[in-house]
C-alpha positions in Angstrom: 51.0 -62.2 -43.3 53.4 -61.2 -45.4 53.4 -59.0 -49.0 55.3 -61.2 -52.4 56.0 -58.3 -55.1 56.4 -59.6 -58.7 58.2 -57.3 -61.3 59.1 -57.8 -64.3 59.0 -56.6 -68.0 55.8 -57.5 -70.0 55.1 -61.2 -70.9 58.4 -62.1 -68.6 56.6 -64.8 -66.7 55.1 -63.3 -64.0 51.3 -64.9 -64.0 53.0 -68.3 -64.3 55.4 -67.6 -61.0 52.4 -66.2 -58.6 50.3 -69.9 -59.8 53.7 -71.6 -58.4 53.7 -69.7 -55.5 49.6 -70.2 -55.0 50.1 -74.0 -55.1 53.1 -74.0 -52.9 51.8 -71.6 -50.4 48.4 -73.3 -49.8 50.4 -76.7 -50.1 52.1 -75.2 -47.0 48.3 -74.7 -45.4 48.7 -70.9 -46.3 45.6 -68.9 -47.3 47.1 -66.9 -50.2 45.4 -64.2 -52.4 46.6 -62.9 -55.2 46.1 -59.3 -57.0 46.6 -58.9 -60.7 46.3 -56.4 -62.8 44.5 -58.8 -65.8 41.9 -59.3 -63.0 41.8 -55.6 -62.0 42.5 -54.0 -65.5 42.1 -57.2 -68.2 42.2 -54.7 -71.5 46.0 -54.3 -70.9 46.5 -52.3 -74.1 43.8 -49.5 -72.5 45.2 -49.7 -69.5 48.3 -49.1 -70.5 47.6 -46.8 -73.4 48.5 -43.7 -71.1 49.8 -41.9 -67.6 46.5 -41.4 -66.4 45.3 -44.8 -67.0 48.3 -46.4 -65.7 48.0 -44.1 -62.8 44.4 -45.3 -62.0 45.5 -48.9 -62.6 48.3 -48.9 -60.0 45.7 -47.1 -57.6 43.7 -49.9 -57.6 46.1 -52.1 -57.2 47.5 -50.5 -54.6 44.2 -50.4 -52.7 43.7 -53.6 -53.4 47.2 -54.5 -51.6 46.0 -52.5 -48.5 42.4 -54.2 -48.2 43.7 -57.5 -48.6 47.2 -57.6 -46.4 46.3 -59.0 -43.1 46.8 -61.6 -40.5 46.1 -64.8 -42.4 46.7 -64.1 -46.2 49.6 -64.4 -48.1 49.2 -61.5 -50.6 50.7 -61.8 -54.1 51.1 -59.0 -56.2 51.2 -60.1 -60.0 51.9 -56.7 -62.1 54.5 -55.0 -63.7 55.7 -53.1 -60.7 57.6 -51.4 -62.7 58.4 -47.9 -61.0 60.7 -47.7 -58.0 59.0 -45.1 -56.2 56.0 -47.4 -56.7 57.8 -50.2 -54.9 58.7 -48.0 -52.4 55.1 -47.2 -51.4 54.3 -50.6 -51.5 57.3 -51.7 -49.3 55.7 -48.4 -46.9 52.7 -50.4 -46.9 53.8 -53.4 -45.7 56.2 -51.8 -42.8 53.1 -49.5 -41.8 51.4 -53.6 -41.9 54.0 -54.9 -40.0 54.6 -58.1 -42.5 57.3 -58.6 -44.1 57.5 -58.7 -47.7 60.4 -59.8 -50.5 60.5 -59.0 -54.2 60.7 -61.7 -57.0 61.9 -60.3 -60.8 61.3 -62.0 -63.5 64.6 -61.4 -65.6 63.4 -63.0 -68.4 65.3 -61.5 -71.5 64.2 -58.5 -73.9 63.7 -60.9 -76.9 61.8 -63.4 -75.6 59.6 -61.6 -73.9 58.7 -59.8 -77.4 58.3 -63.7 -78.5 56.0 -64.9 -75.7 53.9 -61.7 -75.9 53.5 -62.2 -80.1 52.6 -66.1 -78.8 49.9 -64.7 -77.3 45.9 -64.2 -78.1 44.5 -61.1 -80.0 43.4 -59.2 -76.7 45.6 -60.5 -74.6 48.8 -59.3 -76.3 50.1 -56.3 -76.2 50.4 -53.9 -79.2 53.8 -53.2 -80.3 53.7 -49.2 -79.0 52.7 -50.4 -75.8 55.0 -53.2 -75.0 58.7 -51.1 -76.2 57.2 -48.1 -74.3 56.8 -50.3 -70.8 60.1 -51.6 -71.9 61.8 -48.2 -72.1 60.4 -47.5 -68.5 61.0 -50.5 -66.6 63.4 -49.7 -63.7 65.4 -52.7 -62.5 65.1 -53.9 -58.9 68.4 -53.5 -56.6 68.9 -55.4 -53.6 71.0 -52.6 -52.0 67.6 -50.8 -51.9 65.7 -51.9 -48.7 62.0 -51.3 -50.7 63.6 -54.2 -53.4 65.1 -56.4 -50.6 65.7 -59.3 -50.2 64.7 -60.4 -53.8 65.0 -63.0 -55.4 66.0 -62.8 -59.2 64.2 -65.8 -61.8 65.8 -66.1 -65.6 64.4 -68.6 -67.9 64.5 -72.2 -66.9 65.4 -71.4 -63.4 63.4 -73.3 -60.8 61.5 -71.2 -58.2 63.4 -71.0 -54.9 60.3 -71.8 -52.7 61.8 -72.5 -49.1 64.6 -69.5 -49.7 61.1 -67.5 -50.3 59.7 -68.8 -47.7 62.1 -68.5 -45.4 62.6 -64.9 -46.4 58.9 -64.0 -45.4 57.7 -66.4 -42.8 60.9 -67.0 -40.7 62.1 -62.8 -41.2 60.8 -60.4 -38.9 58.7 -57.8 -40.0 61.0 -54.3 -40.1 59.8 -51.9 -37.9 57.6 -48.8 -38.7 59.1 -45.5 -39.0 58.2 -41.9 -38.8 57.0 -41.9 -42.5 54.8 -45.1 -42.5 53.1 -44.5 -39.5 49.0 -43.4 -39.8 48.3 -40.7 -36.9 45.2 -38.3 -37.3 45.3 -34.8 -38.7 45.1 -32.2 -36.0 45.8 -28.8 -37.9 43.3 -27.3 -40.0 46.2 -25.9 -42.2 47.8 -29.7 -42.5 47.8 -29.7 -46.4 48.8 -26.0 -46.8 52.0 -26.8 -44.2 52.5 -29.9 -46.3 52.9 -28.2 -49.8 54.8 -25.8 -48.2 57.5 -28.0 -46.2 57.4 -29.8 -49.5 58.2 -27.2 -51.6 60.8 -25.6 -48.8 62.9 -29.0 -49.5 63.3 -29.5 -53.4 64.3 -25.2 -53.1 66.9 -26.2 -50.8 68.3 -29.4 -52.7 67.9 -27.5 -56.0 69.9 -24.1 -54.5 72.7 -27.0 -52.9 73.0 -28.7 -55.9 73.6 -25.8 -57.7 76.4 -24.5 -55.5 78.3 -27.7 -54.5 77.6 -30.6 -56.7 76.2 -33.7 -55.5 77.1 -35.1 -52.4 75.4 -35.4 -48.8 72.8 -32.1 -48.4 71.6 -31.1 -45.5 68.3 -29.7 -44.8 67.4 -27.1 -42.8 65.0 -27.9 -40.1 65.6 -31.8 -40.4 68.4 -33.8 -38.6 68.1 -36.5 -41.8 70.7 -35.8 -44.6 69.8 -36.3 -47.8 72.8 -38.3 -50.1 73.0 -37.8 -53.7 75.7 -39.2 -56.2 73.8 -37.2 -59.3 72.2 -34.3 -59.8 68.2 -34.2 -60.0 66.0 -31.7 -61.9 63.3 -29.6 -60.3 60.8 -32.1 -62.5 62.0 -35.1 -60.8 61.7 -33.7 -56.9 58.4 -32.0 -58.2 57.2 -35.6 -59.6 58.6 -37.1 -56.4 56.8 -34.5 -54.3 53.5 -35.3 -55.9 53.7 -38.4 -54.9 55.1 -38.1 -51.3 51.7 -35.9 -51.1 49.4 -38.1 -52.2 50.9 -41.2 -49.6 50.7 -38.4 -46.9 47.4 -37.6 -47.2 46.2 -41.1 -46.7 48.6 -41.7 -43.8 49.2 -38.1 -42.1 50.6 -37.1 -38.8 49.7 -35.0 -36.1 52.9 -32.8 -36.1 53.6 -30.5 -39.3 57.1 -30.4 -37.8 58.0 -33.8 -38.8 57.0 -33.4 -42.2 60.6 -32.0 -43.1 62.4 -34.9 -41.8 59.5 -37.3 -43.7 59.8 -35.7 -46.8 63.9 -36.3 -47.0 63.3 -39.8 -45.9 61.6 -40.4 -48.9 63.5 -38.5 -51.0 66.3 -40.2 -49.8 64.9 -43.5 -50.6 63.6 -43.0 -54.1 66.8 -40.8 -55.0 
């Protein structure tokens, strides 16, 4: 069954959609779960207070995601969500799943979000710090991204589009898994070592490319996938993507070091 992503910036209304979308979905005779990060992490400010914490937080959740997405349950992910990449490998979880999934933000302004979260109890609001820095990282859902498609945008007073929602993730197949979602075994003993260094291989190339022609389309030797900038990245942003693409490979490897070229521009590709 299929995987509802809510995003938005703190205090934006999120909790309140995923009860709408609860009572509408078991209205429907749908067995819906829902994973929250108050129910997972409830002392938002110390969950929030740092990159490890958060790190751990979106972990859980994450795992969470995974043991809960099945045949029968509507899953409903109530959090921030506030990192692309991170909606990437949750849109990778749901291919590798074969549900489809849709993304609902919250686009409930700056200021009143600052109100609603001032409106709220002592340890449920969050401290000042805490709140502008989420605000400062929140990255915006696009629809032209596949991982943020199709979604469904809700200001304030807007009425929740419930059969457009439901059409988009009962009636929608499921898009097929690809190379990079797909969980095979390991079968090299050196599988980590090839995958640091295919890894590492790639953001030398990009960085040794960008440096001679600009952005643009860059090929990468050893892959038939091209990777297509319109910016230039930093070594600290492939290295941070890198880190990341390692950690999802590891839970879901492959049999064939080979193809971790082509994997690793894939994603790159994606979260670029």
């Amino acid at each position: 069954m299929p995987l509802v992503i809510l995003c938005g910036l703190p205090c934006s209304g999120k909790s309140k959609t995923s009860s709408a979308l609860r009572e509408h979905f078991s209205a429907l005779g749908k067995s819906v779960r829902v994973v929250s990060d108050t129910d997972l992490a409830p002392r938002k400010n110390l969950a929030y207070a740092d990159s490890k914490s958060e790190k751990e937080v979106r972990a859980a959740l994450k795992t969470a995601v995974e043991r809960e997405l099945s045949d029968d349950v509507v899953v409903v992910l109530d959090s921030l969500n506030y990192i692309k990449g991170y909606r990437y490998e949750l849109y990778c979880i749901s291919k590798h799943n074969k549900t489809p999934h849709c993304v609902i933000h919250c686009a409930t302004p700056i200021d009143i979000c600052r109100q609603w979260n001032s409106q709220c109890s002592e340890e449920q609001r969050y401290r000042d710090d805490i709140f502008e820095g989420l605000i400062l990282r929140f990255e915006e859902p696009n629809s032209m991204n596949r991982w943020d498609s199709p979604l469904f945008t809700i200001n304030v007073g807007d009425s929740l589009p419930c059969d457009s929602i439901c059409q988009a993730i009962f009636e929608r197949k499921a898009p097929p898994p690809n190379q990079s979602t797909q969980s095979q075994p390991i079968s090299a003993p050196n599988f980590l070592h090839d995958l640091d260094k295919v890894t590492q291989d790639v953001i030398k190339s990009i960085l040794e490319q960008q440096k001679s022609l600009g952005p643009g389309s860059i090929k990468i030797p050893g892959s038939s996938e091209t990777l297509r900038l319109d910016r230039l990245v930093s070594m600290a942003e492939l290295r941070r993507h890198k880190k990341q693409f390692i950690t999802y490979t590891k839970t879901h490897p492959v049999s064939k070091a080979d193809t971790l070229i082509s994997m690793f521009v894939q994603y790159l590709d994606n979260c670029l």
